[in-house]
N, C-alpha and C positions, 0 to 999 in steps of 0.2 A: 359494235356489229360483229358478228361472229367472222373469224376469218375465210370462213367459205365461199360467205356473202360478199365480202368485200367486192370482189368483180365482178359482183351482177351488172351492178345499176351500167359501170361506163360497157358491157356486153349488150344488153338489150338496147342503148341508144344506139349503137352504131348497128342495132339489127343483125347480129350475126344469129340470134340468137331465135329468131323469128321465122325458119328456115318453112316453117312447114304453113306459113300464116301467107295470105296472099297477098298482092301487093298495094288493095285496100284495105288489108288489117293493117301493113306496117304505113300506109299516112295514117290512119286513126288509132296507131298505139304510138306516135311523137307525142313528147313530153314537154308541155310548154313551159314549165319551171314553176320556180315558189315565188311566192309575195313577199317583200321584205318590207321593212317600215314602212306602211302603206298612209300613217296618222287616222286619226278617227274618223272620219268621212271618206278617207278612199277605203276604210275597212268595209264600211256598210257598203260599199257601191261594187266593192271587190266581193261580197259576201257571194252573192250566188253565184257568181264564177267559179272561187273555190269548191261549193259544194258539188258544183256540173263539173267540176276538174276530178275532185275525189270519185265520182261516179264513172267520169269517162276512164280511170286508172283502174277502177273494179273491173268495171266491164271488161278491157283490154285484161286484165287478171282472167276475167272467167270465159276469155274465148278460149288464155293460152291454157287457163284449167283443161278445158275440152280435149286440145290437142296432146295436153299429157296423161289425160284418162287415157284417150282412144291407143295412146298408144303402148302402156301402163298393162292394159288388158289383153295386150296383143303377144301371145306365150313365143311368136318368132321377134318381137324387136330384138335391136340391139339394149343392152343398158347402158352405155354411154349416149346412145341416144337419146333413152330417153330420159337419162339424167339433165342432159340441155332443154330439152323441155320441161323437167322440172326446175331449171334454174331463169327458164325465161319467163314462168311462172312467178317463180320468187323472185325477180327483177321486178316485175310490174308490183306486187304486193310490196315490195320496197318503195317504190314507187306513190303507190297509193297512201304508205304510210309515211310519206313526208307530203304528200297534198293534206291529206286529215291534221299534222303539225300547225302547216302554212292556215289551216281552216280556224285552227285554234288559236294561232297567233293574231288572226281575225277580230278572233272573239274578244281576246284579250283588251285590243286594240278601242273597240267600241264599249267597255264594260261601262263607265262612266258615266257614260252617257242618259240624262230620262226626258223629260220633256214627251216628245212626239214619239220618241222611241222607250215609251214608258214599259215595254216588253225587256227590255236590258237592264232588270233590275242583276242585287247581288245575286241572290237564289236562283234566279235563271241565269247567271251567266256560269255559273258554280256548277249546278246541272251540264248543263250545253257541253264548258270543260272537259267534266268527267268522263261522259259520254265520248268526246272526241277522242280520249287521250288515252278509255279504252278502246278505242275503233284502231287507231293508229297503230298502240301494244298487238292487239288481235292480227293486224294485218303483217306486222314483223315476225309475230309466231310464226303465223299461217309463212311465209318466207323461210324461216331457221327450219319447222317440222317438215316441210313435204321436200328440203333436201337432204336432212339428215336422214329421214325414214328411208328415201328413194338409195340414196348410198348403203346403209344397211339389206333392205331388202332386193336391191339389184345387184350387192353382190359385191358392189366395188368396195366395200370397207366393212371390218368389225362392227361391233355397235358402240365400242370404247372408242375405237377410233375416230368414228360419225359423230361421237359425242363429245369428244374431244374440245372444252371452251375456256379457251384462259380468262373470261369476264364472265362466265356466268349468268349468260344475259340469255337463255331462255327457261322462262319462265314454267313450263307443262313441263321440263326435262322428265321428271320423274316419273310423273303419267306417262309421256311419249316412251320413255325408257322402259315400263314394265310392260307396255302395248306392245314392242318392239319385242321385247325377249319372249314374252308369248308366241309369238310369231315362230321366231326364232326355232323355240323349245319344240313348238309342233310341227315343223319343218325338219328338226332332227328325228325326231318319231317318225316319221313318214320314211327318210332317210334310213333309219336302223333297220325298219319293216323292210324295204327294198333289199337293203344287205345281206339279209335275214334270209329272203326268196330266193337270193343272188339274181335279181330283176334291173337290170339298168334302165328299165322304161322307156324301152325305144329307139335306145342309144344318149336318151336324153338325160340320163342323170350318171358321172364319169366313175362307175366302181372301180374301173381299171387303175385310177389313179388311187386309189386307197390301198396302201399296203396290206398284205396278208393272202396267206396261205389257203384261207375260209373263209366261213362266212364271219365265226367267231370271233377271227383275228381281226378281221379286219372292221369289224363293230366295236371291237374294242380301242385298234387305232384311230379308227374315224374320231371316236369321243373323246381321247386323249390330245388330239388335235388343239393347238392354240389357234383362239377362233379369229385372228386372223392371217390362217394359213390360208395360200390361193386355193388349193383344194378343196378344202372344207367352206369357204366361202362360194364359189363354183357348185359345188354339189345344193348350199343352200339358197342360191339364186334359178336351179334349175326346176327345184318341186314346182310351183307353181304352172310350168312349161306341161305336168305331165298329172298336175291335180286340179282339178278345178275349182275343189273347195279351199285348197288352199290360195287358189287364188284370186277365190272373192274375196275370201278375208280380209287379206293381205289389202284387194282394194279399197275395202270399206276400214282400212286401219288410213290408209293416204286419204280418203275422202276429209276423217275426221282430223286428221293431223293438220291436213292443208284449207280446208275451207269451214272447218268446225265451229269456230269462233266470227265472223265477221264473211258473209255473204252479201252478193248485190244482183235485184230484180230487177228486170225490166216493163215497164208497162203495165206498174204494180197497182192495181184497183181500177183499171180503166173500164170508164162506165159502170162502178161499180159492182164487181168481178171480183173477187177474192182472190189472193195469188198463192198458186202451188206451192208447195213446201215451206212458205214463209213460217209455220205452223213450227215443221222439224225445225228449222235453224234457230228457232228460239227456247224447243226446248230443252232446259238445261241436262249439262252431262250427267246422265247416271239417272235422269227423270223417265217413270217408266205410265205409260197411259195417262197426260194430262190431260184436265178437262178444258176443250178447246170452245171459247168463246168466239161472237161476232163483236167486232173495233170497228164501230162507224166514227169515221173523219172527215171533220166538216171545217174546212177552210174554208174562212170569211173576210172580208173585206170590214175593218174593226170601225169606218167611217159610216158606210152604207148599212152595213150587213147582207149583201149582196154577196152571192160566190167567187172567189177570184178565180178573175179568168189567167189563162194558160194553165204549162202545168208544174208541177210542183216536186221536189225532192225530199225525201223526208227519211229520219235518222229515226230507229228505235233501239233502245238498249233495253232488255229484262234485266232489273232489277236484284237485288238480292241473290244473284251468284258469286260462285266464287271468284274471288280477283284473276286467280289464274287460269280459267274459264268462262269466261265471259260469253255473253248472247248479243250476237248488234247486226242489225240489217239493215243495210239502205236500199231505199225505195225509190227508182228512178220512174218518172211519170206520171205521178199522182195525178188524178181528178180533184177538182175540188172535193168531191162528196165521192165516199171509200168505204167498201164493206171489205176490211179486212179479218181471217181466220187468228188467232193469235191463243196460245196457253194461259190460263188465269194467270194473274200474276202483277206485280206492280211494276210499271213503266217508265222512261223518260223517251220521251217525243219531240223531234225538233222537227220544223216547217221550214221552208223556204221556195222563196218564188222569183224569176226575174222583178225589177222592180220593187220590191216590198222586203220591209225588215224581217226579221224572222221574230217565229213565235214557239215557246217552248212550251209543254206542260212538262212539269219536275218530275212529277209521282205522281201515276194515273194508275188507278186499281182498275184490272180489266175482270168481270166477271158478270156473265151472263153476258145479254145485249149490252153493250158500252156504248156510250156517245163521248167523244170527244171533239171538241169544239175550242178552236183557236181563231183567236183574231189577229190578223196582218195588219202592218200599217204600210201605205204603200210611200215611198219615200220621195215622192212630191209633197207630200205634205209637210217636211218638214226636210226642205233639201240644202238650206242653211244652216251649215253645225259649227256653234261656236262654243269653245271652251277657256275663254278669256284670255288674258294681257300674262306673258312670265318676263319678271321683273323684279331687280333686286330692290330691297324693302329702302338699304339705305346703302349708299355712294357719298365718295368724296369730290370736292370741287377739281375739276381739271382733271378726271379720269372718265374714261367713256363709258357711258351706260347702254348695256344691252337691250335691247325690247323686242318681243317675238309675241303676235299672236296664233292664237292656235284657231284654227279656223279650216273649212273646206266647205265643199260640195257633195252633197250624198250623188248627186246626179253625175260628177264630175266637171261641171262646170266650171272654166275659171273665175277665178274672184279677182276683185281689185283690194287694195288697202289704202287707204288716206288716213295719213299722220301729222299731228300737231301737238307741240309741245308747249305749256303755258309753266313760267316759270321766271325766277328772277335775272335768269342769262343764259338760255341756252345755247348758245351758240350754234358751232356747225349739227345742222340736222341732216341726218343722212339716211331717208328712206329705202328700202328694196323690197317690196313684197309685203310678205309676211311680219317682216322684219325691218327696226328701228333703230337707230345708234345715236348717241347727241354726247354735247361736251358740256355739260354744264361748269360756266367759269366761276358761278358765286356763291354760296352756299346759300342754301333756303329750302323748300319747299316743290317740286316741277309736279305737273301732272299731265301724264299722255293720253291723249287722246287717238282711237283710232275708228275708220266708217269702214265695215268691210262688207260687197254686194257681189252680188251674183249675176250669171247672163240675164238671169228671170226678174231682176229687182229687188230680189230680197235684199233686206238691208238692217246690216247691224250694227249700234252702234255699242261701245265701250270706253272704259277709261279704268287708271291704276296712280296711283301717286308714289312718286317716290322721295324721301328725304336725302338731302345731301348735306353732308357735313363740311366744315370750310376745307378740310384738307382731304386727302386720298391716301391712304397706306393699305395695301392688297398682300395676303396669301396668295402666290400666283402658280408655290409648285412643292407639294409634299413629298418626301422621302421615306421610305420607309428602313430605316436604320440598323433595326437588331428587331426579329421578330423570334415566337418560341415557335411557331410554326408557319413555315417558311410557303407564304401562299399570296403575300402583299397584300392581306387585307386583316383586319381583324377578325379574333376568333372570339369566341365566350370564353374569360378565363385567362385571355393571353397579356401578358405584359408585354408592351410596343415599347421601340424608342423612334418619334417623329422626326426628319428634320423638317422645318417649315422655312420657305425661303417668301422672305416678305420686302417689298418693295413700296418706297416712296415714290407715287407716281405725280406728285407735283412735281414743281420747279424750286421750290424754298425750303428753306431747312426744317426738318420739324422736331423738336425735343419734347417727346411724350413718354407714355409710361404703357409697354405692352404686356397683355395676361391672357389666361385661356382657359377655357374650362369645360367640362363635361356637361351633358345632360342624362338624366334618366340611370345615374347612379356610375356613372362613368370620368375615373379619377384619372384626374389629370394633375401630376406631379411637380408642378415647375411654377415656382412662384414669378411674381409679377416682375418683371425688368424695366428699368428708365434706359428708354435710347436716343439717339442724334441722329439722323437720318438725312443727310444730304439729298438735296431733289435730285429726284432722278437716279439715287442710288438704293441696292437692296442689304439685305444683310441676313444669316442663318440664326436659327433659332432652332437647338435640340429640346426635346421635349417627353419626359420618359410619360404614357398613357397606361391603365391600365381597364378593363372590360370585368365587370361581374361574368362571376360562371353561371351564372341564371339570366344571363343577358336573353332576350327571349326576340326581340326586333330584329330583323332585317340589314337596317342602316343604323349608324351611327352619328350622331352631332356633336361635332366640338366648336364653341364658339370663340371666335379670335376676336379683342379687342383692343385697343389704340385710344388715348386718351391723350388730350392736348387743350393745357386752358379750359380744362373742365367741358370739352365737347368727344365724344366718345363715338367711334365709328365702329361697329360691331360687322364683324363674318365671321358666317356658317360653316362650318368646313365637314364636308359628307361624306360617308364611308360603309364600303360594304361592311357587312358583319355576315359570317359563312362559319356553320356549325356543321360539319361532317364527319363521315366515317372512311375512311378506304382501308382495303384489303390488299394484301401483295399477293402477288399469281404466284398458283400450285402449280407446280407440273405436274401433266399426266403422265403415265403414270405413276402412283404412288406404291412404292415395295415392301416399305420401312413401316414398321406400326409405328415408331416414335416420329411425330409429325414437329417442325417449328413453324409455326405461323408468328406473320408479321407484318404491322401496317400502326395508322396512325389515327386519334380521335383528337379532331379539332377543336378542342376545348382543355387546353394544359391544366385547368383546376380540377380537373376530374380524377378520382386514385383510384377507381373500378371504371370497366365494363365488363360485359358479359359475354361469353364467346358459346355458340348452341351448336352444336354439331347434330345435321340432319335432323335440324329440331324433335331431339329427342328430350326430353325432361331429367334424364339420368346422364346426361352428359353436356349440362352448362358448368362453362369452366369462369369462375371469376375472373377476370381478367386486367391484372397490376398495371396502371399507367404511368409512364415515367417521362414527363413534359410532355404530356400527349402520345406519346410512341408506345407499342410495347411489341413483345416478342415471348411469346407463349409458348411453351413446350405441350403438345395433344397427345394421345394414345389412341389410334386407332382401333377397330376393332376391327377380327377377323372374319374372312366368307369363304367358302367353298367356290367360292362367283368372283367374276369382278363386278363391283358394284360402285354405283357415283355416288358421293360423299358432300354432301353442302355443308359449307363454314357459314354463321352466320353472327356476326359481331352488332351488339348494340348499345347504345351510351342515351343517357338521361340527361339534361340537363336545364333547369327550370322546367320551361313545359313543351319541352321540346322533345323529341324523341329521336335519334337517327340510328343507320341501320347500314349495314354493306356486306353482302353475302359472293361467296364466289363457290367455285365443284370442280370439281375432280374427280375421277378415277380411279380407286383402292384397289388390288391384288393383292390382300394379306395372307396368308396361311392362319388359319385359325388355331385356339388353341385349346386343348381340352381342360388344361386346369388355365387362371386367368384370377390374380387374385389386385385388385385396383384399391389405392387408398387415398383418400382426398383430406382434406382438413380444412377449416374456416379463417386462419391467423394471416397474414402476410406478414413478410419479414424474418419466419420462423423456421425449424426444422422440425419436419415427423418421418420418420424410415419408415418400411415397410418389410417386415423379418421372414420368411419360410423354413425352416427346421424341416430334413426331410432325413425318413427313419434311420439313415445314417449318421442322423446326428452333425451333418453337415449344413450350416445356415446359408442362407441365399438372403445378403443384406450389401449394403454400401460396399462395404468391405472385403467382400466376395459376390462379385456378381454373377456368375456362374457356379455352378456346382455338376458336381461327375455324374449325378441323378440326371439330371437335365433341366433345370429350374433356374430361370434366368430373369435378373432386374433388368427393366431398360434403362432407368433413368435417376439418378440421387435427385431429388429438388430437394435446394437448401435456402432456399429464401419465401416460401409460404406456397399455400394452396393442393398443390401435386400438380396431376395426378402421377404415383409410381404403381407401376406394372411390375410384378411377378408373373411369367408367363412359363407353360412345361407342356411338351405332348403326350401325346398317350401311350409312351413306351416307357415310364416311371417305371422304379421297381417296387413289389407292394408293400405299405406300412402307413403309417399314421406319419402325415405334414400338418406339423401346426405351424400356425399363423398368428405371428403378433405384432403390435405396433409399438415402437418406443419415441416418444419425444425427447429428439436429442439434443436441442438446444431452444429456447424462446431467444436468443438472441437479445437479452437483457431487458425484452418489453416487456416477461412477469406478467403475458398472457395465457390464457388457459387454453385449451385449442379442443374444439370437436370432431373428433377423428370419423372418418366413414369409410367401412372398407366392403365394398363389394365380391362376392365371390362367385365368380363366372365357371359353371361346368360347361363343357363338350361345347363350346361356341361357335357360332355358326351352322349350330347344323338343326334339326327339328328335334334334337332331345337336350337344347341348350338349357340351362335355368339359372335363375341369378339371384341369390341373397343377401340382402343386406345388413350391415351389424354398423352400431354406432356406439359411441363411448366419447364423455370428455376427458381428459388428461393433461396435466402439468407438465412442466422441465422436467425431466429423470425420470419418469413414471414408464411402465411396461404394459401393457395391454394385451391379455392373453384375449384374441378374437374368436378362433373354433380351431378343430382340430379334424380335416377332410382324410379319412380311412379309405384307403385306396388297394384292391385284391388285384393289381395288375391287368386288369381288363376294366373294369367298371366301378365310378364311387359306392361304396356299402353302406355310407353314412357321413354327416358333417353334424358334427357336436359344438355347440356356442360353448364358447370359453365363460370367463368370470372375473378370473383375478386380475386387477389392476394395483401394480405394486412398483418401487423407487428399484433401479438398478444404479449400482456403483459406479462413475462415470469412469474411476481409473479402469476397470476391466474392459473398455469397449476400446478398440483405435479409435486412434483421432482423425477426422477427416483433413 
């Protein structure tokens, strides 16, 4: 969570934050909390509570929306005021987006499940997901945008500043960002024009505080201004006070920032009634006159076919936008039967009703009249949910056995449990509930039995066998000893060392023979050992494991076995398996063009990933792994601006894909010449040379020159990129440009050089060429030759010759 947000949520519970809501909005904006492990029956029974919980949290959103419009539009508030409205807005949008989590964790909960609730299949619980998990995303946006824009446009911060996010974690930034500086831009036009008049607007815009003489000076200090000086942020908090066009704008920039994505109706189709704007909020960003169909919805009763009575909540997401713009509306108060307005477009629809499971359509194509038609199941029909006996497969004589069934009430009802064990010695039985425990004292065969019923009679019965072996030796506690990435679970690719701490839970001695072994291509290095095991006593076992870099699973199984007199007791022993990315935080901001980024890909067999900087196509940097770490040396480029910069790292592995992106904040100086060189080899060296008409080089070994031409960076272990960078106060003549391969570093690879040439960067007469060449150990690479008349390049001539330089003639690095 951004750190802005962090004090929303404990702000809005204790109501400080609610100043201008009455004292019937703050009892119906209490937040009665989340659902935790609710089991599959209290999900379905919990189900339309959460979605009336995620609705009541919109709603409370869209009154305190109101109170920060009205107050938003009002050119005498305060803006710390009505920054607090804008934060008790993004408290309830925090808010709503962990009731929509809790909705999903719902989901989760019941996915399993078919029978009676044959609407839970995979495909609709997949749909349902997605949908939630955009509603949730949308509502943390709609929370991060309408206080960062509100801090910008009122005044109290830069737009660097407002932006300001060591995770990275909102998603629109870029969009929000260049909405933002729009703004901004025409806010200073408006400002220069007033200067210009010498018109302070009433008193309302402070020229007094802008130095200068004139009108001229001080349009010129205003603009030299670093834009988070108090006066220059002051002057652009006050246009709005004395423009009005500026100040719709402005509104309809917070509308879309804060409520763009993820809106909530009320009393949406009643009596079939079409509801206002539901239309706009779906249609997608940047969509201009769509052809707006009628969506008739027809909740039914899947038993009868009858309309279900009360009334109903309902989710729609448009389909096929973009992730970071998404379309999602909830619909509080549905009718059974709904003529809703809606854009062509393909759909996911979710239902729900007191009483009744929900029903989803996946992908509904709305064009022209639509009928959509869902059937409900109402959960008396099937208010006994059982999910059978968990139960280990095989146990030793004289160690307790677990037994749990999984069982509830859609209704909430409670149930009872009756257990019986058949077997050759169970001994002590010890029922609780759900839950079963026994001591079988002989080895053989047991089979539990359980009857589990509800208030209403229903009644289910079940049963599970388990084998037991004459003795008991148990795994009862793994270690994790030496990992290559330090996270206690397995990675893809990582070499483990186990300790397994195993225990003889009889009373008698047992002399067997212990081993272990992987499945699903997972080696496990430690051959079989013969032990003595004293009853009642335990003993360690190291274990070196190792995981395929293609491991693609979730979990992992390693099976422990015990072998006595040719009777074999086998356990499963379970294990996360976690393939990720992370990034380490950039500080804003950034000064330096030469960047080092640093973080880790959890999978140690990997020798690349990729590092995309503002996913540009000309600036993916391969990215050297070294036990999964690595530490990357970037080149920035320059602006005129300060501009936000996304890092975005990503790793393959099997068929897995991951990803971790963070941003920043850039202030570089641009540069007019800018000559970059990459290569394909790791492990290697390639320089990058400048010759500038005095005959003076700009390489390793002189990294500045009296011209002005400067390397940032020697890489001497593969890839680049090296920067040549110079302003435009060069003296005139011909800079060439060449690459020498200065060492392969004994691999007796060939390496493909690319060297880009960047004119006048950053500005609107930028242009960039690029030249390629492959080249050996000791070879030279004339690239172009850039003619420069002191003012402006006159020409850039491609080189040719590619030729062997005497290695004594060069320093040695």
């Amino acid at each position: 969570m951004r750190p802005l947000l962090r004090p929303l949520v404990a702000l809005a519970l204790i109501g400080i934050l609610l100043m201008s809501c009455t004292e019937s909005d703050v009892e119906d904006y209490q937040h009665p909390g989340t659902i935790t492990d609710p089991g599959t029956a209290g999900a379905l029974a919990d189900y339309w509570n959460a979605g009336d919980q995620a609705g009541t949290s919109l709603s409370a959103a869209n009154d305190l929306w109101e109170s920060f419009a009205v107050l938003a539009a009002d050119p005498s508030a305060e803006a710390g005021e009505v920054l607090t409205a804008a934060q008790a807005y993004a408290a309830a949008c925090t808010l709503a987006a962990s009731d929509m989590d809790a909705w999903a964790d719902l989901e989760r909960s019941i996915s399993s499940f078919g029978g009676v609730k044959r609407e839970i299949d995979e495909t609709a619980r997949e749909a349902v997901l997605g949908t939630l998990e955009a509603g949730s995303g949308a509502a943390m946006t709609s929370a991060e945008a309408i206080v960062v824009s509100w801090l910008t446009l009122g005044g109290l911060a830069s737009l660097r500043d407002a932006l300001a996010d060591p995770e990275g974690t909102l998603p629109v930034e870029g969009r929000l960002a260049s909405a933002l500086e729009e703004r901004l831009q025409d806010r200073d036009t408006a400002i220069v024009d007033a200067i210009a008049d010498d018109n302070d607007r009433g008193g309302l815009l402070p020229l007094t505080q802008i130095p200068g003489a004139n009108p001229a000076e001080r349009i010129n200090n205003y603009l030299a201004m670093d834009d988070d000086d108090p006066v220059k942020l002051a002057c652009r908090a006050s246009v709005p006070s004395w423009d009005a066009t500026e100040r719709q704008s402005s509104l309809d920039l917070l509308t879309r920032a804060g409520r763009g994505q993820l809106r909530w109706f009320a009393d949406a189709g009643a009596g079939g009634s079409a509801v206002a704007d539901l239309a706009d909020q779906l249609t997608g960003d940047g969509e201009s006159s769509p052809t707006i169909s009628e969506l008739t919805l027809d909740l039914r009763d899947g038993t009868t076919g009858e309309p279900i009575g009360g009334e109903a909540v309902v989710l729609f997401e448009r389909l096929d936008q973009p992730a970071e713009a998404p379309r999602l509306a909830l619909l509080s108060g549905v009718s059974a039967q709904s003529i809703l307005s809606v854009p062509d477009g393909r759909y996911t629809v979710v239902a729900m009703a007191e009483g009744w499971a929900r029903a989803v359509a996946p992908s509904v194509t709305v064009s022209g009249a639509t009928l959509v038609h869902l059937d409900l199941t109402h959960l008396t029909a099937g208010a006994l949910l059982f999910d059978g006996i968990t139960a280990p497969a095989m146990s030793g004589a004289g160690s307790r056995v677990q037994l749990e069934a999984s069982a509830a009430s859609a209704l909430g009802d409670p149930l009872t449990f009756a257990w019986t064990i058949d077997g050759p010695d169970p001994q002590t039985v010890s029922p609780s509930g759900a839950r079963c425990s026994f001591y079988p004292e002989a080895a053989g065969e047991y089979t539990a039995h359980v009857t589990v019923q509800d208030a209403s009679g229903h009644t289910v019965v079940d049963s599970t066998t388990i084998e037991v072996k004459p003795f008991a030796v148990e795994v009862f506690r793994v270690d994790f000893l030496n990992e290559q990435v330090d996270d206690f679970r397995f990675n893809p690719g990582e070499r483990d060392t186990l300790r397994l701490w195993v225990a003889n839970r009889g009373d008698v001695e047992l002399r067997g023979q212990a081993s272990i072994s992987g499945r699903d291509g997972i080696e496990v290095h430690a051959e079989p050992e013969d032990w003595t095991l004293d009853g009642g006593r335990q003993t360690r076992w190291t274990v070196p494991v190792w995981i395929p870099g293609d491991y693609d699973a979730e979990t992992a199984y390693l099976d422990f076995a015990f072998t006595v007199d040719g009777e074999t007791l086998v356990q499963t022993l379970e294990f996360a398996v976690d393939f990720y990315v992370e990034l380490d935080y950039v500080r804003s901001p950034v000064t330096g063009r030469v960047l080092s980024v640093s973080g880790v890909v959890a999978n140690p067999s990997l020798e690349t990933a990729s590092l995309v900087v503002d996913r540009d196509r000309d600036e993916i940097y391969p990215l050297p792994l070294n036990n999964g770490s690595f530490e990357q040396v970037i080149i920035l480029s320059g602006s005129t601006e300060t501009r936000r910069v996304r890092l975005s790292v990503s790793a393959e592995a099997g068929n897995r894909r991951e990803e971790a992106s963070t941003g920043f904040m850039a202030a570089i100086t641009p540069a007019d010449f800018r000559m970059t060189l990459f290569w394909d080899t790791d492990g290697t060296d390639v320089d990058l040379w400048v010759t500038d008409p005095m005959d003076e080089k700009c390489y390793y070994a002189n990294k500045t020159t009296a011209s002005g031409l400067e390397l940032d960076v020697d890489d001497v272990t593969g890839y680049g990129p090296e920067n040549i960078t110079a302003q435009s106060d060069l003296p005139p003549g011909e800079y060439i440009v060449q690459v020498h391969y200065y060492s392969d570093h004994g691999t007796g690879l060939p390496s493909h050089a690319t060297v880009l040439v960047t004119l006048h960067e950053g500005t609107d007469q930028q242009t960039v060429e690029s030249y390629e060449q492959t080249i050996t150990d000791g070879q030279i690479w004339d690239v172009c030759t850039v003619d420069w008349n002191g003012a402006a390049v006159t020409a850039v001539r491609p080189g040719r010759d590619v030729r062997s330089a005497a290695p004594a003639s060069l320093p040695i690095k």
